[in-house]
mmCIF file of the C-alpha atoms, coordinates in Angstrom:
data_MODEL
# 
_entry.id   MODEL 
# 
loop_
_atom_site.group_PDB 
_atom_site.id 
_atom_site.type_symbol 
_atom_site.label_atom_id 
_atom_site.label_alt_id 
_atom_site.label_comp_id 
_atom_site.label_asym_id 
_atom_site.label_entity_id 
_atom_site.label_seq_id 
_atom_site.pdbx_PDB_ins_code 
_atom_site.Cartn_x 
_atom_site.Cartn_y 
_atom_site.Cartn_z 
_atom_site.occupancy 
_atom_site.B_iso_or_equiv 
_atom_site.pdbx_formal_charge 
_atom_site.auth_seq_id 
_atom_site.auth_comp_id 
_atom_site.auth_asym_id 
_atom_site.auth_atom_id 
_atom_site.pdbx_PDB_model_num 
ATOM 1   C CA . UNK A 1 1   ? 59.207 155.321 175.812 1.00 0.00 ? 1   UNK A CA 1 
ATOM 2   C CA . UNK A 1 2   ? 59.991 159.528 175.849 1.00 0.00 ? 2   UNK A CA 1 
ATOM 3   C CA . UNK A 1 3   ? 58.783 160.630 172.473 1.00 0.00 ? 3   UNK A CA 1 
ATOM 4   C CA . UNK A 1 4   ? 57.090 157.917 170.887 1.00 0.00 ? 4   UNK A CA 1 
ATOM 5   C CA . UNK A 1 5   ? 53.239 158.921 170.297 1.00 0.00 ? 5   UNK A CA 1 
ATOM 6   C CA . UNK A 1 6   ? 53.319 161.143 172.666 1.00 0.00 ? 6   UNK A CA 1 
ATOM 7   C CA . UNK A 1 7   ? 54.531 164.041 170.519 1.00 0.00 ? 7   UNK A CA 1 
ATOM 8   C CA . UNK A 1 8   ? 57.394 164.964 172.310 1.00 0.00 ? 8   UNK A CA 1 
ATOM 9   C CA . UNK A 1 9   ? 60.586 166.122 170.938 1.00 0.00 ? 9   UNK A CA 1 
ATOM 10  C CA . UNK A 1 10  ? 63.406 163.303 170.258 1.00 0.00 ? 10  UNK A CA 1 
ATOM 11  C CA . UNK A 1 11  ? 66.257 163.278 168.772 1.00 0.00 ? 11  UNK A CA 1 
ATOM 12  C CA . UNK A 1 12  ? 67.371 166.949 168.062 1.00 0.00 ? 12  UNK A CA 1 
ATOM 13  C CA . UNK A 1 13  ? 63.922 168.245 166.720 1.00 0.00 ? 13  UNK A CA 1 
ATOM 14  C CA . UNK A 1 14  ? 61.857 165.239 165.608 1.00 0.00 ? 14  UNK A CA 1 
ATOM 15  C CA . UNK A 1 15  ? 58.728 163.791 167.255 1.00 0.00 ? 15  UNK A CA 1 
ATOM 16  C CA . UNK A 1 16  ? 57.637 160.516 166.328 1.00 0.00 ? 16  UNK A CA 1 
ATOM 17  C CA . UNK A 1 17  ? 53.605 160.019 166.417 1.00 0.00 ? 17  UNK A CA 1 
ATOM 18  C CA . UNK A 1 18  ? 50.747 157.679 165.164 1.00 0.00 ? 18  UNK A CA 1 
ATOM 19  C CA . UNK A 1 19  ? 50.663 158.186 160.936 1.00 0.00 ? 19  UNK A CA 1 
ATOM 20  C CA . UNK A 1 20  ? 47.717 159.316 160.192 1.00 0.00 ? 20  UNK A CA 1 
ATOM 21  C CA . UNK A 1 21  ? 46.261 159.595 156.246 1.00 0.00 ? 21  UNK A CA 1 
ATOM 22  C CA . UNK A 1 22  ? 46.801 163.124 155.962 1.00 0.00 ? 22  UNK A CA 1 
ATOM 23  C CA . UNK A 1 23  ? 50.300 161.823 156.119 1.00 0.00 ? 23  UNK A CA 1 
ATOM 24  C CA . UNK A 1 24  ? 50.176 159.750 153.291 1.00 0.00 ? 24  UNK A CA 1 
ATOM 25  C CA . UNK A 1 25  ? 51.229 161.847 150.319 1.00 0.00 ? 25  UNK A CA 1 
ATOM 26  C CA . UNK A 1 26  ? 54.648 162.791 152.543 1.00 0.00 ? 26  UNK A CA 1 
ATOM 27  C CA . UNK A 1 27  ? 55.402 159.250 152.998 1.00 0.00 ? 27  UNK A CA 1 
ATOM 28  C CA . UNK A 1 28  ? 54.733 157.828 150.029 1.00 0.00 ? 28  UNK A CA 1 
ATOM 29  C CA . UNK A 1 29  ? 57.225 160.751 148.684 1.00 0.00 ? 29  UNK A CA 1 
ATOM 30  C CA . UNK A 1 30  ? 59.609 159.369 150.632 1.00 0.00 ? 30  UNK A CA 1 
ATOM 31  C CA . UNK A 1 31  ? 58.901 156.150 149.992 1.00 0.00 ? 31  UNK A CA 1 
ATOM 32  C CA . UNK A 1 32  ? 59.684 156.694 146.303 1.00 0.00 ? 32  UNK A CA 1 
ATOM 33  C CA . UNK A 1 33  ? 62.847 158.304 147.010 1.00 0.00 ? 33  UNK A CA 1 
ATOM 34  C CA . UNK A 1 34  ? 64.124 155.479 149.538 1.00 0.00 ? 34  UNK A CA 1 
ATOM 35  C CA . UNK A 1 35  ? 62.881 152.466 147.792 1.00 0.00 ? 35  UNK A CA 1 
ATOM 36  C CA . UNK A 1 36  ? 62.906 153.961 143.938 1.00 0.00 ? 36  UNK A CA 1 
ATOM 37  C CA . UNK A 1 37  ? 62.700 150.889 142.737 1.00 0.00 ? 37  UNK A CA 1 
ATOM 38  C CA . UNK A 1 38  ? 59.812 149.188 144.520 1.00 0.00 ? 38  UNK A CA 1 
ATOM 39  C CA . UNK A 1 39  ? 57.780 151.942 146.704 1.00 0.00 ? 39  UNK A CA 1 
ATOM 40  C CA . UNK A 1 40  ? 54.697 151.442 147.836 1.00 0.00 ? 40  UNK A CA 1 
ATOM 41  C CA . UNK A 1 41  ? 52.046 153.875 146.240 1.00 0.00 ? 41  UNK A CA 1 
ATOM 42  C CA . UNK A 1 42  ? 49.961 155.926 148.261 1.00 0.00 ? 42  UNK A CA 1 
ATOM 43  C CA . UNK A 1 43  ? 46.928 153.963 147.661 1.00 0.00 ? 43  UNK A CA 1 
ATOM 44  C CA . UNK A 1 44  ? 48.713 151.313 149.622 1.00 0.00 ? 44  UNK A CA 1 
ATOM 45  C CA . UNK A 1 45  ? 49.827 153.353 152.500 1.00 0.00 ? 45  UNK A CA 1 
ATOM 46  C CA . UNK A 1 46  ? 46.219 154.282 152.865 1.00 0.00 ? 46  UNK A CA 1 
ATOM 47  C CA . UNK A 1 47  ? 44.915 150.801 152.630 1.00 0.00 ? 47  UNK A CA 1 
ATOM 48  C CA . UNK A 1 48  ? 47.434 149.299 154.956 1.00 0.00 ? 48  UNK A CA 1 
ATOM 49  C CA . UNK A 1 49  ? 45.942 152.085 157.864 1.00 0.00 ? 49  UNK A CA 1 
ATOM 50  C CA . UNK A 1 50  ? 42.643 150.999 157.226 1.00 0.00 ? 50  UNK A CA 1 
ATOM 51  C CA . UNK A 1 51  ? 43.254 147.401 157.954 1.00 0.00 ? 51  UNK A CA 1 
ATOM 52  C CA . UNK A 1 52  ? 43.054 145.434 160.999 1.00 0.00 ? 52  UNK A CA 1 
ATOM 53  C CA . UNK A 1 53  ? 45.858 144.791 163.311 1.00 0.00 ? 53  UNK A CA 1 
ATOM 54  C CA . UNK A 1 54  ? 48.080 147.701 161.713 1.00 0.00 ? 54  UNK A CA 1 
ATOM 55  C CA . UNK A 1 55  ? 49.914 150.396 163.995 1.00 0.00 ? 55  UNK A CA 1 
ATOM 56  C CA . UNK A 1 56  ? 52.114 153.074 161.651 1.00 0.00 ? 56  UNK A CA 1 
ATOM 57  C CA . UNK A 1 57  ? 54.754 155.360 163.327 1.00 0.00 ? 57  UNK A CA 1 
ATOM 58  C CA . UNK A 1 58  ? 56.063 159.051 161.595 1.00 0.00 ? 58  UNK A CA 1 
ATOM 59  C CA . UNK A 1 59  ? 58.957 160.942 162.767 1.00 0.00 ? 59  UNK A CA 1 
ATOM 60  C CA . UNK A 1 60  ? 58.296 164.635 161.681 1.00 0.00 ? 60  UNK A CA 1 
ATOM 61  C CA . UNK A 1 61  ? 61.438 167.149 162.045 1.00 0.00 ? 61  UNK A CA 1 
ATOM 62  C CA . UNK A 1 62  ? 61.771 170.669 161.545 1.00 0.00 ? 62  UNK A CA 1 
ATOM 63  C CA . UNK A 1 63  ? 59.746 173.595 162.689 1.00 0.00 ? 63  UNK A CA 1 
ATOM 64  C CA . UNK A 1 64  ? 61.061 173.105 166.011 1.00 0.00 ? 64  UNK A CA 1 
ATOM 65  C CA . UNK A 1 65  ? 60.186 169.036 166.408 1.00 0.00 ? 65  UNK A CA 1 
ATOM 66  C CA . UNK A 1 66  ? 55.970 169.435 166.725 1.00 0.00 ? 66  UNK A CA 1 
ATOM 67  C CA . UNK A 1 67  ? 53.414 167.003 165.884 1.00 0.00 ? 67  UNK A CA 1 
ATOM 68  C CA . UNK A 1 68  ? 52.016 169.945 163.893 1.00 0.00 ? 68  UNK A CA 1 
ATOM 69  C CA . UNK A 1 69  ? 55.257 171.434 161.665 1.00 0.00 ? 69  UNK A CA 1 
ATOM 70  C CA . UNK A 1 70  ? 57.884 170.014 160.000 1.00 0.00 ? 70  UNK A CA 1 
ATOM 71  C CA . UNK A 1 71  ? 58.500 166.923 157.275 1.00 0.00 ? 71  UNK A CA 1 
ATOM 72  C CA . UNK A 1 72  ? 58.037 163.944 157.485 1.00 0.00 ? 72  UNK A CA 1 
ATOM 73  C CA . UNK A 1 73  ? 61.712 162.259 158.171 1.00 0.00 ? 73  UNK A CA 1 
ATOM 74  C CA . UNK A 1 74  ? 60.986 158.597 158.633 1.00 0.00 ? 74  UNK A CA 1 
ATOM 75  C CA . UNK A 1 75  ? 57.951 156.232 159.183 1.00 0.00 ? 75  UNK A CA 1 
ATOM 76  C CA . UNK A 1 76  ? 57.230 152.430 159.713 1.00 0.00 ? 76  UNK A CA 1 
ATOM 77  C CA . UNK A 1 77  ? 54.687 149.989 160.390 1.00 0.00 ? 77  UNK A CA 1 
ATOM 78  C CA . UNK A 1 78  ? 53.402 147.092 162.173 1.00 0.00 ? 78  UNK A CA 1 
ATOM 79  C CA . UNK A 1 79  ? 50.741 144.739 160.946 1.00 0.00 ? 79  UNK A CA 1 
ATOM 80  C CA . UNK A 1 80  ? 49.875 142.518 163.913 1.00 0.00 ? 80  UNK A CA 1 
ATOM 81  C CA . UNK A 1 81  ? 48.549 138.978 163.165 1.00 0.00 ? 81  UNK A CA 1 
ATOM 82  C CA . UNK A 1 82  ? 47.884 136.960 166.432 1.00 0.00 ? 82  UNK A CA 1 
ATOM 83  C CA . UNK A 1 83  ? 50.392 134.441 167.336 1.00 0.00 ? 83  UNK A CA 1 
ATOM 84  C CA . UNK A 1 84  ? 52.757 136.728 165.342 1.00 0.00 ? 84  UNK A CA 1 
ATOM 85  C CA . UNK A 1 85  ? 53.437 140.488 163.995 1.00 0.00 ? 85  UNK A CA 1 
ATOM 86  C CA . UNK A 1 86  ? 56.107 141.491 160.679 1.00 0.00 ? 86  UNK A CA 1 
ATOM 87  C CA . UNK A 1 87  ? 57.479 144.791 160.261 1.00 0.00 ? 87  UNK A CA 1 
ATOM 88  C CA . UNK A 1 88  ? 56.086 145.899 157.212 1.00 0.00 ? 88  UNK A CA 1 
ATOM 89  C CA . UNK A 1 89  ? 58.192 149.104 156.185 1.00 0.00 ? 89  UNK A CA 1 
ATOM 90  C CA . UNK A 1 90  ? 60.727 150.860 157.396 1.00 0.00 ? 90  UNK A CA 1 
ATOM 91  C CA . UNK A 1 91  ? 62.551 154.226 156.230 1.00 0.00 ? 91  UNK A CA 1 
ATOM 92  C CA . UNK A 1 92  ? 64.296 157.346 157.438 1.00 0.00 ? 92  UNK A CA 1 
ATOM 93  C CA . UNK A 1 93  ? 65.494 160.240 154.825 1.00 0.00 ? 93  UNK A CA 1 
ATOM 94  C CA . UNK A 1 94  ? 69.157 159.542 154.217 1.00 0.00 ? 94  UNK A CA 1 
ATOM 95  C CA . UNK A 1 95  ? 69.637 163.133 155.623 1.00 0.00 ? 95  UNK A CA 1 
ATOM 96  C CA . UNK A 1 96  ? 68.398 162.142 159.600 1.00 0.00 ? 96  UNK A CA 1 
ATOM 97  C CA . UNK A 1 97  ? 69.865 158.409 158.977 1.00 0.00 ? 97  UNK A CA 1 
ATOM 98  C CA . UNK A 1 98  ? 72.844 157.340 161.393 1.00 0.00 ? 98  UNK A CA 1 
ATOM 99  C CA . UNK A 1 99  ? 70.966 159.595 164.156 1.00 0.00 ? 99  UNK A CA 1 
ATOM 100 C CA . UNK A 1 100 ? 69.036 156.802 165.951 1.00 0.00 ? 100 UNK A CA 1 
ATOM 101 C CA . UNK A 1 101 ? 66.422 157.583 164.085 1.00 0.00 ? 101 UNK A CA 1 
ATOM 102 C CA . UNK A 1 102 ? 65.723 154.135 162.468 1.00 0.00 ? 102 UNK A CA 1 
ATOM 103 C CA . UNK A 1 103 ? 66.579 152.666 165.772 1.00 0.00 ? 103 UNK A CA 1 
ATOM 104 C CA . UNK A 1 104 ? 63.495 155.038 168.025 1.00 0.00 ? 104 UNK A CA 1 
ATOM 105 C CA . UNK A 1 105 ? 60.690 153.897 165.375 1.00 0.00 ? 105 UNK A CA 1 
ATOM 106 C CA . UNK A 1 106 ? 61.699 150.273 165.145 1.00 0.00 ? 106 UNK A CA 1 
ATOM 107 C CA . UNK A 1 107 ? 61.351 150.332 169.440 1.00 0.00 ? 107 UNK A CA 1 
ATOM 108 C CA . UNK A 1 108 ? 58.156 151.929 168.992 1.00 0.00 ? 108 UNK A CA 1 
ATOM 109 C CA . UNK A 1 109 ? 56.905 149.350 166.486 1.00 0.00 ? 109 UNK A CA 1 
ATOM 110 C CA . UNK A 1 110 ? 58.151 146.887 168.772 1.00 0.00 ? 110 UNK A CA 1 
ATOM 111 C CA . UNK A 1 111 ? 56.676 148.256 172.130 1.00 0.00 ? 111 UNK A CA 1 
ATOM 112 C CA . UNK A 1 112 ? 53.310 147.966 170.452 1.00 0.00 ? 112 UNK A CA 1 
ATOM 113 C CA . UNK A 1 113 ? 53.896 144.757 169.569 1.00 0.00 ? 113 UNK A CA 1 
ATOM 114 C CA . UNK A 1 114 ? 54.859 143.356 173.226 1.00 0.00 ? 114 UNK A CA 1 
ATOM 115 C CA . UNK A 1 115 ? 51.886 145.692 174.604 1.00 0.00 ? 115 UNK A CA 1 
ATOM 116 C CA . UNK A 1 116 ? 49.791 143.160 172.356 1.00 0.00 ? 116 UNK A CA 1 
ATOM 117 C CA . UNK A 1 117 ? 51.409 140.591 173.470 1.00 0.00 ? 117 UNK A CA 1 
ATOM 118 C CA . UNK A 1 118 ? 52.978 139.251 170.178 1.00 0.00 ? 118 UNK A CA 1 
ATOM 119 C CA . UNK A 1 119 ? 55.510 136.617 170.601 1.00 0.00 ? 119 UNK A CA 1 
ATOM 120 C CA . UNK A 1 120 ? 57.150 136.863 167.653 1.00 0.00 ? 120 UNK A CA 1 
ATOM 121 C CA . UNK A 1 121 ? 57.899 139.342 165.103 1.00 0.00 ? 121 UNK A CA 1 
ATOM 122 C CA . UNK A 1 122 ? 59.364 138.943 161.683 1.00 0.00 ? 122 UNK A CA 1 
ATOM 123 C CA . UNK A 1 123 ? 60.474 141.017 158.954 1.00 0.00 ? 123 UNK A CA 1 
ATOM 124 C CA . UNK A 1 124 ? 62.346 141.179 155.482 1.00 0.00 ? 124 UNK A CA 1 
ATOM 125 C CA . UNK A 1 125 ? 65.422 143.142 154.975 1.00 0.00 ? 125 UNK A CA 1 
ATOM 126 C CA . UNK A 1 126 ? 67.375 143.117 151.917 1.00 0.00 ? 126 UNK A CA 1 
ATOM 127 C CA . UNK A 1 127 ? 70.854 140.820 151.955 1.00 0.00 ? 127 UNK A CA 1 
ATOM 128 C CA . UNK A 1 128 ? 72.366 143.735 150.783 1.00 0.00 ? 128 UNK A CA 1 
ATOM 129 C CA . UNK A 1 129 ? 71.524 146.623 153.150 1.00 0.00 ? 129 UNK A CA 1 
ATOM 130 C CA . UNK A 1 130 ? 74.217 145.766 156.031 1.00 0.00 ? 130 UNK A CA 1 
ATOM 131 C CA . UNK A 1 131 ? 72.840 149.174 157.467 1.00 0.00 ? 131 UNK A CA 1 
ATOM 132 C CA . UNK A 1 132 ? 69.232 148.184 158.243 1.00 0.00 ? 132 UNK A CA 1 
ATOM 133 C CA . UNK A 1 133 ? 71.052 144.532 159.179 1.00 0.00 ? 133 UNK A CA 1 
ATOM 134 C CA . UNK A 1 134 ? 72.970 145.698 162.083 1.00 0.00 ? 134 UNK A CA 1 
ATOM 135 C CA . UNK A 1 135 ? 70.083 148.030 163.216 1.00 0.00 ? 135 UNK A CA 1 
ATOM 136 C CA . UNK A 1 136 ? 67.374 144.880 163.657 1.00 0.00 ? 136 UNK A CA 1 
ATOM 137 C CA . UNK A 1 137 ? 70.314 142.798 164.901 1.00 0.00 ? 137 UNK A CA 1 
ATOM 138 C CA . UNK A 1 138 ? 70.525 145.565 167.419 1.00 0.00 ? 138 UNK A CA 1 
ATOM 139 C CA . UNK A 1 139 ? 66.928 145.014 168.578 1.00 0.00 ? 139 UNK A CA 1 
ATOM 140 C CA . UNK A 1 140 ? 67.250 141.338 169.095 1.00 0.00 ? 140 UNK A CA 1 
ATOM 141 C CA . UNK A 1 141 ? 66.443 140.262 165.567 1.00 0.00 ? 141 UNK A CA 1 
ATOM 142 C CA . UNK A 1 142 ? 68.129 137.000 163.605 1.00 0.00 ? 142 UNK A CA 1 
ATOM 143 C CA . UNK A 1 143 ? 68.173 135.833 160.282 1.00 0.00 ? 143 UNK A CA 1 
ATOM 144 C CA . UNK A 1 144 ? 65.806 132.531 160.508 1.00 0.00 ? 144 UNK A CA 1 
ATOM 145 C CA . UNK A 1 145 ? 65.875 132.005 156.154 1.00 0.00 ? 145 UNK A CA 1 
ATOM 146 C CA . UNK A 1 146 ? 66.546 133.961 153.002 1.00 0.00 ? 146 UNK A CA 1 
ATOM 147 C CA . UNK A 1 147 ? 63.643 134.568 150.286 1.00 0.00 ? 147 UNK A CA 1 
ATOM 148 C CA . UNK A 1 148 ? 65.655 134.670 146.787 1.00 0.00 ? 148 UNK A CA 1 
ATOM 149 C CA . UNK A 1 149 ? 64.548 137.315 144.562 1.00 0.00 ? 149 UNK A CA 1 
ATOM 150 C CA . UNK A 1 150 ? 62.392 138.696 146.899 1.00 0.00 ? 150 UNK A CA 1 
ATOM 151 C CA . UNK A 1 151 ? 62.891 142.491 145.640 1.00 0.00 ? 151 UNK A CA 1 
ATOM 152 C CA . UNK A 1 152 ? 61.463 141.917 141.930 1.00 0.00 ? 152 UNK A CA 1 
ATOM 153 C CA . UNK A 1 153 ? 62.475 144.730 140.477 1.00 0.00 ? 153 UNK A CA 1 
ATOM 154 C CA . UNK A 1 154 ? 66.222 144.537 141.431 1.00 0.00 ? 154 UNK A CA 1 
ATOM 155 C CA . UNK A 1 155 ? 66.075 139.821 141.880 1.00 0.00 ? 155 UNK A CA 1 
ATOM 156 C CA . UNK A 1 156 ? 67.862 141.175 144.942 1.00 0.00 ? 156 UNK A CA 1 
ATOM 157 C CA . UNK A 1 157 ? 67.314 138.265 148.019 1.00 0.00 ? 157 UNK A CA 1 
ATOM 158 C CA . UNK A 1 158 ? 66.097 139.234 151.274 1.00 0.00 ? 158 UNK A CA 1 
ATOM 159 C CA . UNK A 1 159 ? 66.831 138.083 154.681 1.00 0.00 ? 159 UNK A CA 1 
ATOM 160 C CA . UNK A 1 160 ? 63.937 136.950 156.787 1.00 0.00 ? 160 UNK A CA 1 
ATOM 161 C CA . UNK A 1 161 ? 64.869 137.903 160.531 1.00 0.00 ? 161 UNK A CA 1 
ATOM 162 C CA . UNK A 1 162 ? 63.096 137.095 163.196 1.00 0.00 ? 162 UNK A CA 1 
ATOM 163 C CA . UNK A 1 163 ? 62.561 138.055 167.095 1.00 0.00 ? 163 UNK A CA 1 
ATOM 164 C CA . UNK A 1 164 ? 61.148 136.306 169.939 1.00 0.00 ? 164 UNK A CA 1 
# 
């Protein structure tokens, strides 16, 4: 797929790449501005690259698109366990949202997972977020079940979805 870890230029000016733990401290920045009320800390960001079976995705934008300049606009991740794989996170500053953004790292996340030859992949979204909803819908997802309370700090319920 053009742009995808390749480093090249998608989407007006952002590249989306392989994270790597230098870019830890950007993402868990955004992290905390996207999901205020539950983001994951940097410590887990870095411990969820170290482990097995994990594949993370940055978009950077700015300083004309490169691997090497710009922010980092949006991020998400894979964790990969056999028989099947679950989206982990998934987040794109509300400023390059509504772009395709959301849409270029969830294929990319996905691609890995078929190169891998997962059959199924799974993920939590919350019931609320009609946004993010219609985006995995999109990609083939379905809701399969609903986990109540699943966001503690809000008791907000997520939907599981699942594809394949």
């Amino acid at each position: 797929m053009t742009g995808m870890s390749d480093g090249r230029p998608i989407l007006g000016g952002a590249t989306v790449r392989r994270m790597r733990t230098s870019d830890v401290p950007a993402v868990a920045e955004l992290e905390g501005v996207l999901f205020a009320e539950q983001p994951w800390s940097a410590r887990m960001l870095t411990d969820e690259l170290t482990l097995p079976g994990r594949y993370y995705l940055v978009a950077v934008g700015g300083a004309g698109g490169t691997a090497s300049g710009g922010a980092i606009v949006g991020y998400g991740g894979l964790a990969d366990f056999g028989v099947e794989a679950h989206i982990m996170t998934l987040g794109v500053r509300t400023d390059w949202q509504r772009a395709g953004l959301g849409g270029r790292l969830l294929a990319g996340l996905l691609a890995e997972a078929d190169r891998r030859q997962v059959h199924q992949v799974l993920l939590e979204v919350a019931v609320d977020n009609a946004a993010a909803r219609r985006l995995y819908t999109r990609a083939g997802f379905r809701p399969v079940g609903v986990r109540k309370g699943y966001y503690e700090a809000t008791g907000t319920d997520a939907v599981v979805m699942a594809r394949g």
